[in-house]
N, CA, C and O atoms as a GROMACS GRO file, in nm:
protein
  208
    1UNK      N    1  -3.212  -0.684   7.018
    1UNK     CA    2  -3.146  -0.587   6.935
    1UNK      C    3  -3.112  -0.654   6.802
    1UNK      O    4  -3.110  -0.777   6.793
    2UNK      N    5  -3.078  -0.555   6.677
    2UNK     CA    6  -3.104  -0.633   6.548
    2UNK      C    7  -2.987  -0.533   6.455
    2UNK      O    8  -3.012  -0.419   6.417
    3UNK      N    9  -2.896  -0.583   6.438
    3UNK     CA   10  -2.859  -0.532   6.334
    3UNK      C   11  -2.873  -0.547   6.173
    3UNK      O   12  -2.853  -0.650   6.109
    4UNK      N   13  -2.909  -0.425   6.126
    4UNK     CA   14  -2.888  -0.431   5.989
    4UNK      C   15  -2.784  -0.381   5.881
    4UNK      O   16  -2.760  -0.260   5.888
    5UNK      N   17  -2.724  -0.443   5.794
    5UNK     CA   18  -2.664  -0.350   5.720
    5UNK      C   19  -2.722  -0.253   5.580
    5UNK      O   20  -2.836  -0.287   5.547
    6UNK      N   21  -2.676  -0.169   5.517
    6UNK     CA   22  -2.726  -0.121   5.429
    6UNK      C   23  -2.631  -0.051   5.349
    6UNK      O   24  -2.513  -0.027   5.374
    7UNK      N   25  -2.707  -0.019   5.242
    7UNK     CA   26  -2.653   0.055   5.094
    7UNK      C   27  -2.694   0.198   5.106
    7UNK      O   28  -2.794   0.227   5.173
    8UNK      N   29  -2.615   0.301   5.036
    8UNK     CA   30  -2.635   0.403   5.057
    8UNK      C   31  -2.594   0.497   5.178
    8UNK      O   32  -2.489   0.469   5.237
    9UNK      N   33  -2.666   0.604   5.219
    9UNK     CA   34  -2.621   0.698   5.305
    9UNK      C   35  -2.592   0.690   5.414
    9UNK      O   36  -2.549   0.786   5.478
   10UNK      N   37  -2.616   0.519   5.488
   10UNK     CA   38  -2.618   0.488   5.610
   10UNK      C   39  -2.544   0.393   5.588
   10UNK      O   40  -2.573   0.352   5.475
   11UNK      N   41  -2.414   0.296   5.658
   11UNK     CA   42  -2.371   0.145   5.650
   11UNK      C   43  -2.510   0.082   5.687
   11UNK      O   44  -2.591   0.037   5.606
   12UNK      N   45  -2.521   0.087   5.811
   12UNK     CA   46  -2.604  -0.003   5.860
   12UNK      C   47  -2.681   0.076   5.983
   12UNK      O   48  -2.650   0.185   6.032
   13UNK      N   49  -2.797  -0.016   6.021
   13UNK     CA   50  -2.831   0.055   6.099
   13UNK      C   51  -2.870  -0.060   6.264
   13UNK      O   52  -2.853  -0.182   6.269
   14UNK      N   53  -2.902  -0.002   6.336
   14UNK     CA   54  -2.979  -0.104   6.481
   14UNK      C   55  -3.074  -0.076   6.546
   14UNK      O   56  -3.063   0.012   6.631
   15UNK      N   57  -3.187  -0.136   6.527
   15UNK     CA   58  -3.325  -0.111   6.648
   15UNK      C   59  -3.288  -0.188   6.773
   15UNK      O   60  -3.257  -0.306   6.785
   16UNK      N   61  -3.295  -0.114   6.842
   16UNK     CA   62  -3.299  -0.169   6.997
   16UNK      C   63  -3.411  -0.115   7.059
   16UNK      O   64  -3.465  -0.014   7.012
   17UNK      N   65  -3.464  -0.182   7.183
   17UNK     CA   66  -3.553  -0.137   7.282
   17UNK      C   67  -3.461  -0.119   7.402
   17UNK      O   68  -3.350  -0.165   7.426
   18UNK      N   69  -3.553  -0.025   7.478
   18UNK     CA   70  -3.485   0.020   7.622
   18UNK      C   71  -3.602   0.056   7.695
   18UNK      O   72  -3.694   0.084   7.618
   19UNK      N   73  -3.648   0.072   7.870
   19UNK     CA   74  -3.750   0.100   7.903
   19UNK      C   75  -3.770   0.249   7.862
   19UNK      O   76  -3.882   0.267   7.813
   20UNK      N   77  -3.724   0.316   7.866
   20UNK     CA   78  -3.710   0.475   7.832
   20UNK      C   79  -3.608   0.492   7.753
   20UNK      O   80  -3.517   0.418   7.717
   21UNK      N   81  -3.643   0.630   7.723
   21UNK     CA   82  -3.528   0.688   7.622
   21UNK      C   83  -3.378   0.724   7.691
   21UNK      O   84  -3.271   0.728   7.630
   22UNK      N   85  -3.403   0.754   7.863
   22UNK     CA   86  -3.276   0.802   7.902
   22UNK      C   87  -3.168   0.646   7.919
   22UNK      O   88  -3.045   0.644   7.911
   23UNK      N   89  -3.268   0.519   7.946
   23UNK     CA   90  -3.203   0.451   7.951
   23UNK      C   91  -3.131   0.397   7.847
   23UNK      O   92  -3.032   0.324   7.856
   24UNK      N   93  -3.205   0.451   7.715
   24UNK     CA   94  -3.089   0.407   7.583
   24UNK      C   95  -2.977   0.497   7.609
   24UNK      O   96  -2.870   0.460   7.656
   25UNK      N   97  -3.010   0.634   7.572
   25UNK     CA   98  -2.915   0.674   7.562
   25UNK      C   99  -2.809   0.667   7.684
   25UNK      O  100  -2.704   0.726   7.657
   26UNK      N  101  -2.814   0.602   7.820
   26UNK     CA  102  -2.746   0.602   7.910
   26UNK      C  103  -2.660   0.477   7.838
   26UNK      O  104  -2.538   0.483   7.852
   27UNK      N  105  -2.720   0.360   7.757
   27UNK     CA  106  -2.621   0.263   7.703
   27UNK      C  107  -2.572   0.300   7.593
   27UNK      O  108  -2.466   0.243   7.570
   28UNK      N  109  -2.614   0.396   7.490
   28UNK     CA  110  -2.505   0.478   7.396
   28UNK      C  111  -2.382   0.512   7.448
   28UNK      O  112  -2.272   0.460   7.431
   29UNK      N  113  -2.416   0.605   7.512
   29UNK     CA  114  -2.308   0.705   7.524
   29UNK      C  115  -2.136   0.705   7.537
   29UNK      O  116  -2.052   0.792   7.517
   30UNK      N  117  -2.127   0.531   7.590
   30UNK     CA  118  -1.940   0.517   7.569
   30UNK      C  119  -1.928   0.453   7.433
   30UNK      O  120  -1.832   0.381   7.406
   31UNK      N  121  -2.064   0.489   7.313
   31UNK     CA  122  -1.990   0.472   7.156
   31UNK      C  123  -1.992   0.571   7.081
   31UNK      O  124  -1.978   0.571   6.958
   32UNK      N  125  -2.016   0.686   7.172
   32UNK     CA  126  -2.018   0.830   7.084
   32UNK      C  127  -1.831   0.846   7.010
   32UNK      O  128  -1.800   0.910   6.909
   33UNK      N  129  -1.772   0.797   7.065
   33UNK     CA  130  -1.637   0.828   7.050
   33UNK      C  131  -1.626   0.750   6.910
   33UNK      O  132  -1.598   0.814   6.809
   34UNK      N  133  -1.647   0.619   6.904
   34UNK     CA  134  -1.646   0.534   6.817
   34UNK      C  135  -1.690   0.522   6.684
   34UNK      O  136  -1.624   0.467   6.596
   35UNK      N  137  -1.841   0.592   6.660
   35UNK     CA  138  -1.945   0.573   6.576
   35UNK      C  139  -2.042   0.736   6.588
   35UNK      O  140  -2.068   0.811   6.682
   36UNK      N  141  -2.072   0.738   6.452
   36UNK     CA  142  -2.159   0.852   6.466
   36UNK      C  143  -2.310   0.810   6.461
   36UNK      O  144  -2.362   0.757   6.363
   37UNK      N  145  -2.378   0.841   6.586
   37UNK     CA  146  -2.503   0.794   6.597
   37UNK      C  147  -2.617   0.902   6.584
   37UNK      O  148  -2.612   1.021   6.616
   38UNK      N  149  -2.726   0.827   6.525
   38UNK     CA  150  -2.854   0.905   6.507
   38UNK      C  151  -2.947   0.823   6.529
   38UNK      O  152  -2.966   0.713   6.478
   39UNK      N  153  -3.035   0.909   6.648
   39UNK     CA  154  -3.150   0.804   6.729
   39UNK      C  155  -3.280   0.890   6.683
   39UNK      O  156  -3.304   1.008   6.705
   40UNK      N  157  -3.361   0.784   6.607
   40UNK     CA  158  -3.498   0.820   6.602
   40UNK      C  159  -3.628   0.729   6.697
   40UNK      O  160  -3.599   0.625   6.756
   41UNK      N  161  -3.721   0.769   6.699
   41UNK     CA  162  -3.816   0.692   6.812
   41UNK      C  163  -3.909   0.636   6.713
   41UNK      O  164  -3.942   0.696   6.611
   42UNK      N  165  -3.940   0.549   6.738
   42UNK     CA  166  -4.031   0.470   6.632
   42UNK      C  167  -4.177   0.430   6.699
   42UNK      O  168  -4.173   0.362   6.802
   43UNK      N  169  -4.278   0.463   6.656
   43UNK     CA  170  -4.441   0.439   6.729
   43UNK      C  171  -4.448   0.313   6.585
   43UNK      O  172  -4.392   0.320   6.475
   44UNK      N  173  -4.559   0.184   6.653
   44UNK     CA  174  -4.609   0.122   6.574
   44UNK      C  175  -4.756   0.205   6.489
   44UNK      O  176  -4.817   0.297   6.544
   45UNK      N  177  -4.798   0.143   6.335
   45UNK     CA  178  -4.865   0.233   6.275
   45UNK      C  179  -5.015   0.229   6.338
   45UNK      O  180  -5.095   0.323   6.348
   46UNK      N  181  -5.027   0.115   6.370
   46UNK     CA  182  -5.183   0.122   6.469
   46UNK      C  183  -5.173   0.244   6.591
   46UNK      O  184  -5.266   0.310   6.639
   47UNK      N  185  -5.086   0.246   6.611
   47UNK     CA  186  -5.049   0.364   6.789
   47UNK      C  187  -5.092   0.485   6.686
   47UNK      O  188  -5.192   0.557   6.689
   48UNK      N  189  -4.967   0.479   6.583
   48UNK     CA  190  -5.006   0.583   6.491
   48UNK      C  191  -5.118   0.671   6.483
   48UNK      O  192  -5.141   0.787   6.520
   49UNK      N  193  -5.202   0.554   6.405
   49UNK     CA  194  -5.339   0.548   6.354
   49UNK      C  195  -5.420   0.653   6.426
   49UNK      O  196  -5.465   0.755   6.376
   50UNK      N  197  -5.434   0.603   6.581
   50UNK     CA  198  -5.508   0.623   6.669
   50UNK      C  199  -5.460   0.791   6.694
   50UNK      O  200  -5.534   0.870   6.753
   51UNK      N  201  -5.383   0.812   6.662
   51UNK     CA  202  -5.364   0.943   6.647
   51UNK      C  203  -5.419   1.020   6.588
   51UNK      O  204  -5.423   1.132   6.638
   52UNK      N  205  -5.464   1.007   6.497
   52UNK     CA  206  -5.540   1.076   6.374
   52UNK      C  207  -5.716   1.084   6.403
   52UNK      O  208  -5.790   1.134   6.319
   0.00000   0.00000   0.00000
């Protein structure tokens, strides 16, 4: 896991991995109280690619 900070509309942000998505959000969920979170899913651009 990696934190970053930033300028602008976001402080900062964090990529993490998890095997699935329920299992992230199963480790979110006791910082909903804390922090306002927004989860996007990220594909590498070759996976991408292959899409097209």
């Amino acid at each position: 896991m990696r934190t970053y900070w930033t300028l602008g509309r976001y402080n900062g942000f964090t990529v993490a991995e998890a095997p699935s998505e329920k299992d992230l959000m199963k480790a979110l969920l006791p910082w909903t109280d804390m922090v306002d979170l927004e989860t996007m899913r990220a594909i590498p651009r070759e996976e991408a690619m292959k899409l097209l």
